[in-house]
C-alpha positions in Angstrom: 9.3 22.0 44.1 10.0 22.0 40.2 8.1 19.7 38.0 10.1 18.7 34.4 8.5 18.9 31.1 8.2 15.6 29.3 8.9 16.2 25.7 6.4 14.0 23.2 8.2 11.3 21.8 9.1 12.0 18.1 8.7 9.2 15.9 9.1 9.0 12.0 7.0 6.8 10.2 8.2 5.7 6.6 5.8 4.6 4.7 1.5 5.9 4.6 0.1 3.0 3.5 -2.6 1.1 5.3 0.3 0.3 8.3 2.2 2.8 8.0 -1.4 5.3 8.4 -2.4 2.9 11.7 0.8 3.1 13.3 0.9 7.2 12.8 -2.6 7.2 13.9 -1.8 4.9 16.9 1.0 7.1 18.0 -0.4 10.6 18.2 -3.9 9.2 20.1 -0.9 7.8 22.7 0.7 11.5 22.5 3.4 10.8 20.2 4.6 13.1 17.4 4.4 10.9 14.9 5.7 12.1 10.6 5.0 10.6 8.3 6.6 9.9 5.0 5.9 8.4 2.1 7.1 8.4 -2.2 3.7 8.3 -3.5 1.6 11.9 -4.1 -0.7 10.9 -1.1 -1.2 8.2 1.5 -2.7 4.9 0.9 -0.5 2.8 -0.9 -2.2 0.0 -2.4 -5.7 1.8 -1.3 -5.2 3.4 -4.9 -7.7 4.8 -7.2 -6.9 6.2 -11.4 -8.5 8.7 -12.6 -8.8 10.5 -16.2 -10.5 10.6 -19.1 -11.3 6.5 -18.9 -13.1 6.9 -15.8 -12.1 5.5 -12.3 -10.1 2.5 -11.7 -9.2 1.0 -8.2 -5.8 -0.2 -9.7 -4.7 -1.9 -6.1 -6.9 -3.4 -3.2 -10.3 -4.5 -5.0 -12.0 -4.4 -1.5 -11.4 -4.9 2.2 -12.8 -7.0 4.7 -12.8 -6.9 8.8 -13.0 -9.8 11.7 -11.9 -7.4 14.6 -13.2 -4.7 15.6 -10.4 -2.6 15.6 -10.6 -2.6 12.0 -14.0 -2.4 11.9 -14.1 1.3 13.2 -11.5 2.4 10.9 -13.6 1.3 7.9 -16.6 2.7 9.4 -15.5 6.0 10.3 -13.3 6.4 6.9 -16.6 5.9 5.4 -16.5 2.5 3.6 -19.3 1.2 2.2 -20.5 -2.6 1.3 -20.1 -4.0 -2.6 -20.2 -7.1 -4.4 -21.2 -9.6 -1.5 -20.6 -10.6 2.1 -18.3 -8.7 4.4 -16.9 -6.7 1.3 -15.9 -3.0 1.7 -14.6 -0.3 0.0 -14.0 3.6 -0.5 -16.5 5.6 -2.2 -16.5 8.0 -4.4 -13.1 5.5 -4.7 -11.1 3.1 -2.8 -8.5 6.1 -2.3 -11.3 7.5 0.0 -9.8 5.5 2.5 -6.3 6.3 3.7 -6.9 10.1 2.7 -9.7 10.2 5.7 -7.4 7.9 7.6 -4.8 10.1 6.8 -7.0 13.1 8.5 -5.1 15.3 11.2 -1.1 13.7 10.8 1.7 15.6 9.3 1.9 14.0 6.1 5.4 14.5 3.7 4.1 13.1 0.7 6.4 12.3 -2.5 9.5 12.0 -0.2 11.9 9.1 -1.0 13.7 8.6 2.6 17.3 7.3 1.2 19.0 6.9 4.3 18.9 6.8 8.1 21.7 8.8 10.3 22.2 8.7 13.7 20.5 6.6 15.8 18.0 5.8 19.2 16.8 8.8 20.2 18.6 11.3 17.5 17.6 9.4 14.4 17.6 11.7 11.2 16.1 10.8 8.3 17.3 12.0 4.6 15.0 12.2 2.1 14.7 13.3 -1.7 11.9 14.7 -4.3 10.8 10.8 -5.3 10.3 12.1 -9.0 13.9 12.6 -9.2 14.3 8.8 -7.8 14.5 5.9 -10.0 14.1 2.1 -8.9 17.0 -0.1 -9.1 19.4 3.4 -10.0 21.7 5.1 -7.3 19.9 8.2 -5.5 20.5 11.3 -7.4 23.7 13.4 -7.0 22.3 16.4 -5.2 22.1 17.2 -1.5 18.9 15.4 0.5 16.7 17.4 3.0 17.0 16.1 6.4 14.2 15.3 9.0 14.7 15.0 12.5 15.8 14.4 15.4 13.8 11.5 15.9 13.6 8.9 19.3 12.5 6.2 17.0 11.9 5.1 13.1 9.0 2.6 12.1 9.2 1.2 8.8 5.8 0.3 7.0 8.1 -0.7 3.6 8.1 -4.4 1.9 11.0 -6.3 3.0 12.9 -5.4 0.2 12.6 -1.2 1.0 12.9 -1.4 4.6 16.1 -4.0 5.0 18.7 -1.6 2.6 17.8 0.8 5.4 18.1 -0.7 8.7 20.6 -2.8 7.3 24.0 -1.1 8.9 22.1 0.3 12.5 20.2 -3.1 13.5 21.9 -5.7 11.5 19.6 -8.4 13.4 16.6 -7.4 11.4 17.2 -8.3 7.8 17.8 -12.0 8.0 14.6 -11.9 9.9 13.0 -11.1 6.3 14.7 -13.5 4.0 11.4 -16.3 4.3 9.2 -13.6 3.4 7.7 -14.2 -0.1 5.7 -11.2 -1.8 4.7 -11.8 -5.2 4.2 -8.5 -8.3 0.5 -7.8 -9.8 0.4 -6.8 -12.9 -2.8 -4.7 -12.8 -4.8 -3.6 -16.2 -7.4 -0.5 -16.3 -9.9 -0.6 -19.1 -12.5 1.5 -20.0 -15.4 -0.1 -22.9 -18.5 1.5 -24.6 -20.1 -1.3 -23.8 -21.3 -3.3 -21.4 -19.6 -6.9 -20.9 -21.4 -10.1 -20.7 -20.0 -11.0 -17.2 -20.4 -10.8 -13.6 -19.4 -7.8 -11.5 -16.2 -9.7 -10.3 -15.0 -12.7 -11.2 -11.8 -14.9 -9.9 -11.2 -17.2 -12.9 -8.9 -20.8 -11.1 -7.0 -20.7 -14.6 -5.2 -18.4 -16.8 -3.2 -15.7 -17.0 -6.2 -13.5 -14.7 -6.3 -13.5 -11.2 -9.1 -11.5 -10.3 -11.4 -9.1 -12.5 -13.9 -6.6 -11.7 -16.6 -3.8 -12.9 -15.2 -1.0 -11.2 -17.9 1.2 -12.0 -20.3 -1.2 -10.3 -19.2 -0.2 -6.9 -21.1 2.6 -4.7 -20.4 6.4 -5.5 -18.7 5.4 -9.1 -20.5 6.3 -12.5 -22.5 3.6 -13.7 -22.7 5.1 -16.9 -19.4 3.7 -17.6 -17.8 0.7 -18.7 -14.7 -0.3 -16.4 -12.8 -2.5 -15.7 -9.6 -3.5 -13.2 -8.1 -6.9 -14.3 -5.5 -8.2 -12.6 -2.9 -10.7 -13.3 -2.5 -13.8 -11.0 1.1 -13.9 -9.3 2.6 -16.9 -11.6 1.8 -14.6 -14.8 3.3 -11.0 -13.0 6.2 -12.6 -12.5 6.8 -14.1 -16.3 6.0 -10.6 -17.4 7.7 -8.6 -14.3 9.7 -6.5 -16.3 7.8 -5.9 -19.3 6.5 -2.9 -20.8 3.4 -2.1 -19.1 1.8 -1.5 -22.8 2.8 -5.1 -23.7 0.7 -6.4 -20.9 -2.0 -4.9 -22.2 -3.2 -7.0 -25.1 -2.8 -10.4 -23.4 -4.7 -9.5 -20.8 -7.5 -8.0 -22.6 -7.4 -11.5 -25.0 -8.0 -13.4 -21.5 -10.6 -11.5 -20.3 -12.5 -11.7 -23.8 -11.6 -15.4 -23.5 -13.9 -15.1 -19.9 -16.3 -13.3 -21.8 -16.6 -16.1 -25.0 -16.1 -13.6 -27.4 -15.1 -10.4 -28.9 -15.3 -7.5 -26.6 -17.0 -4.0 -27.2 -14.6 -1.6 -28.6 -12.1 -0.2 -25.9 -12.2 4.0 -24.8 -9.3 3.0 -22.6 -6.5 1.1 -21.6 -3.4 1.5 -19.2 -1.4 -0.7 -16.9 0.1 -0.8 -13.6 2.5 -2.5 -12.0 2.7 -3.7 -8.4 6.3 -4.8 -7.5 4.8 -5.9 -3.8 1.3 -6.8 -3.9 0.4 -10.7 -3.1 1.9 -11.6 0.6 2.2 -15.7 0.0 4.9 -16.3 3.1 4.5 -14.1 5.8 6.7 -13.5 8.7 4.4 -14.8 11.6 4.3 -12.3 13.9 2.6 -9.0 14.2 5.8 -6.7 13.4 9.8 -6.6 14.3 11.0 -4.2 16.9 14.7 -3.6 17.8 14.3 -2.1 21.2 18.3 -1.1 21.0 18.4 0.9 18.0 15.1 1.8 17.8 14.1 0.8 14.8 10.8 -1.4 13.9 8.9 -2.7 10.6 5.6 -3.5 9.9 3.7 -4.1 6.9 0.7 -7.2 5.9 3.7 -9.4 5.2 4.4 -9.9 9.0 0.8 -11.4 8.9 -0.8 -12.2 5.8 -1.7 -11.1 2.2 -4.9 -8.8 3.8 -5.7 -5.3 4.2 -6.6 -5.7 8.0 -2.9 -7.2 8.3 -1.5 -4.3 7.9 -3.5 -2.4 9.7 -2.9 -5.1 13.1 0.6 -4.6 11.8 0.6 -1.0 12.2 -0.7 -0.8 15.5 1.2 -3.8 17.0 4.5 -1.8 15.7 3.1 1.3 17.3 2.2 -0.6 20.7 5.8 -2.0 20.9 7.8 1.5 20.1 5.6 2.9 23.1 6.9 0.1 25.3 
C-alpha cells in the first residue's frame, strides 16, 4: 500500500508589518511555507524606531495596547514592556524590538518591492525588484525583476492603495471592495533638545496642527540622558502639507509644540521628519480580511478593522485562517 507525500502549502506574504508578521507566523505553526516580503530594510512597518546621532526616535506606533489574548502573548513573548499609563505597551530598547522578535524563525526577503503577480492559484509567481531602485508614483525601473515562486496562494498585508494595483487584473472583485476605505498620512517630526521641556511625557493636544507628542526617551530601555521627542501631525494638517518637503515641516511643527510648551524651547541637537503616506485608519472595511477563494488571493491590514495595532495583527491571522480553509 503506497502512502503520497503531501507537499506544505507555499504561501507568499507581501508585506512584514504587524499583519503581514501574524499571518506568516500563523501559517508556518499550521505547516505552511509561508515568505515573506517586504520594501522596508526589516519587518515591522509602522513598529519603527530612528536611530543616529540624535538619539532614538519611535517615528510610527507610539505604543500598543491588547483586549484579547491572542495579542496579549505576542506582546509578551516579543518582550514589550508597560509606559506612560494603563494598558500601554511598547518595544524596548525600541519599539522596532517588536516585529524583529516577531519576525524570529520566517524567511524574511527584506527591501524587495514585489511589482507584479504572474500566474495564478496554485502557481502564483511573484516579481520583485531592489526597493532602492523603486520610486513612488514612477514606473518600475527598466531592468529585469527576480522572480519568487511557485506559490499556492498570495496574502497581501499592503494599504488599499498597494495591494489593489496588484490583484487588480487576477481577482477583479477585490478592489471595489476597498474604495470606502479611508486612511489618512502622518506627518511625523524627530527632535532631539539639550534640554529638558516643560511638559508631560505625552501629550494629545484637541487643537492645532499636533496630534500626538511624546518624550521618547522616557520610555523603558531608552537613554534618559537625552532630550527627545516624536511629534506627530494630526491627519487634517498631513494632508495640507502631504507633499511637502519633509524639512519644511519641520519648523511649524516645532513652533506648535513650543506653543504647548508657552515659550521658547531649549536649543535643538536634532531635527528630521518622516512621512507616513498610510498611517491613521478613519473608515475601515468592517470585516477581518478579504479572501478570494478562486484566485487565491487575500488582503489584510488594520484598515479591514480599525486604526489599532492589534487590528492588524486579528487581521493577519483571520487572513491566515481563511487561506487554510
Amino acid at each position: 500500500m503506497s502512502h503520497s507525500r503531501i507537499e506544505p502549502r507555499r504561501v507568499a506574504v507581501v508585506g512584514a508589518g504587524l499583519a503581514g508578521l501574524a499571518c506568516a507566523r500563523a501559517l508556518a505553526a499550521a505547516g505552511a511555507v509561508a515568505t515573506l516580503f517586504d520594501k522596508g530594510r526589516a519587518a515591522g512597518g509602522r513598529l519603527a524606531t530612528r536611530r543616529g546621532e540624535g538619539g532614538q526616535y519611535d517615528h510610527g506606533a507610539q505604543y500598543l495596547t491588547a483586549r484579547g489574548p491572542g495579542f496579549a502573548a505576542a506582546l509578551a513573548a516579543a518582550g514589550a514592556a508597560p509606559w506612560g499609563g494603563a494598558g500601554r505597551w511598547v518595544g524596548t530598547p525600541g519599539m522596532s524590538a517588536l516585529p524583529r522578535a516577531l519576525a524570529a524563525g520566517l524567511d524574511l526577503r527584506a527591501a524587495r518591492h514585489v511589482g507584479s503577480l504572474a500566474g495564478g492559484p496554485g502557481a502564483w509567481r511573484l516579481r520583485h525588484w531592489d526597493a532602492a531602485l523603486v520610486r513612488p508614483g514612477r514606473p518600475l525601473p527598466g531592468i529585469a525583476p527576480e522572480e519568487d515562486g511557485p506559490f499556492d496562494a498570495v496574502a497581501l498585508a499592503l494599504p488599499p492603495a498597494q495591494a489593489a494595483p496588484l490583484v487588480a487584473a487576477h481577482a477583479p472583485g477585490l478592489p471595489p471592495r476597498l474604495a470606502a476605505v479611508r486612511i489618512a498620512p502622518c506627518w511625523t517630526v524627530m527632535l532631539g533638545f539639550a534640554a529638558r521641556l516643560p511638559l508631560p511625557d505625552s501629550l494629545r493636544p484637541g487643537t492645532g496642527p499636533i496630534g500626538w507628542a511624546a518624550r521618547d526617551s522616557s520610555k523603558p530601555g531608552r537613554d534618559a540622558g537625552r532630550e527627545c521627542w516624536v511629534v506627530q501631525a494630526g491627519p487634517d494638517w498631513s494632508r495640507a502639507w502631504l507633499e511637502a518637503a519633509p524639512a519644511a515641516v519641520i519648523p511649524p511643527l516645532l513652533q506648535a509644540l513650543a506653543d504647548l510648551a508657552g515659550g521658547p524651547l531649549p536649543a535643538l541637537d536634532h531635527a528630521a521628519a518622516h512621512r507616513w503616506r498610510y498611517s491613521l485608519v478613519e473608515a475601515p472595511l468592517g470585516q477581518p480580511c478579504l479572501w478570494d477563494p478562486a484566485s487565491r488571493l487575500g488582503l489584510a491590514g488594520d484598515w479591514c478593522l480599525g486604526g489599532r495595532a492589534e487590528a492588524a495583527f486579528d487581521s493577519g491571522e483571520a487572513l491566515a485562517a481563511a487561506l487554510l480553509g
